[in-house]
N, C-alpha and C positions, 0 to 999 in steps of 0.2 A: 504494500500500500504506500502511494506517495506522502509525501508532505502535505501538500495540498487537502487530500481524503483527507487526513487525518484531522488537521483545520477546522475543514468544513463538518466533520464531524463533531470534533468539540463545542461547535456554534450551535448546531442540531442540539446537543445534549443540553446545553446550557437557555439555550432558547426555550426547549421542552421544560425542564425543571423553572423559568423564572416563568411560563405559562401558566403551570401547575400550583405554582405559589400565590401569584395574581387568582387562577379562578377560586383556590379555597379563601382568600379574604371577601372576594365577592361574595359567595355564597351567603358568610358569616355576615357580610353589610345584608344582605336579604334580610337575612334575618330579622338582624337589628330596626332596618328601619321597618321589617313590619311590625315588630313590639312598638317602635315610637307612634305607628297609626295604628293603634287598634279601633280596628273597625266595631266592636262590642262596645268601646265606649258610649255611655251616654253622652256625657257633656263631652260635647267637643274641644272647649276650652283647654280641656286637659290633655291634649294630644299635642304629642313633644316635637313639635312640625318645626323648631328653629334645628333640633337634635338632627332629623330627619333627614332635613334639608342640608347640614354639613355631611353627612353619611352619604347622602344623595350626590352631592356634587366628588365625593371621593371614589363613588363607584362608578360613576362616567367615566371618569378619568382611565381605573380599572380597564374598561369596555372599553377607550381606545386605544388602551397599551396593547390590552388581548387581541384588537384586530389586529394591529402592527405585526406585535409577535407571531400570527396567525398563518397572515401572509407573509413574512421569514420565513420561517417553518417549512411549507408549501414547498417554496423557491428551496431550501436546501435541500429538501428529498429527493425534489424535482430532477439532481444533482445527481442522483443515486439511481435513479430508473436508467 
């Protein structure tokens, strides 16, 4: 195997693993901000919507890392076919 394989190998693995890291915190913001909205509340008042809304804006950010890295991904397998 060249130098080169090997490279692009390491970028694959490392790409996969910082993918896999990114989707379990998303998940966990799922979570989180649907505890901040519960929908069972009565009073609305009490729903942690500024909480929400900083979790909100952290997990976009997430989803565009994850497309990025997505389409890396892609592109270095691509490599291997």
């Amino acid at each position: 195997m060249n130098i080169e394989n090997m490279q692009i190998k390491g970028q694959l693995a490392e790409a996969k693993k910082k993918f896999k890291e990114l989707d379990t915190e998303a998940s966990g913001l799922i979570i989180l901000i649907r505890s901040f909205l519960n929908p069972y509340e009565e009073d609305i008042t009490k729903l942690e919507v500024e909480k929400a809304g900083t979790a909100m804006t952290r997990l976009s950010w997430i989803i565009n890392q994850m497309k990025i890295l997505k389409d890396k991904i892609e592109k270095l397998e691509a490599h291997f076919e």
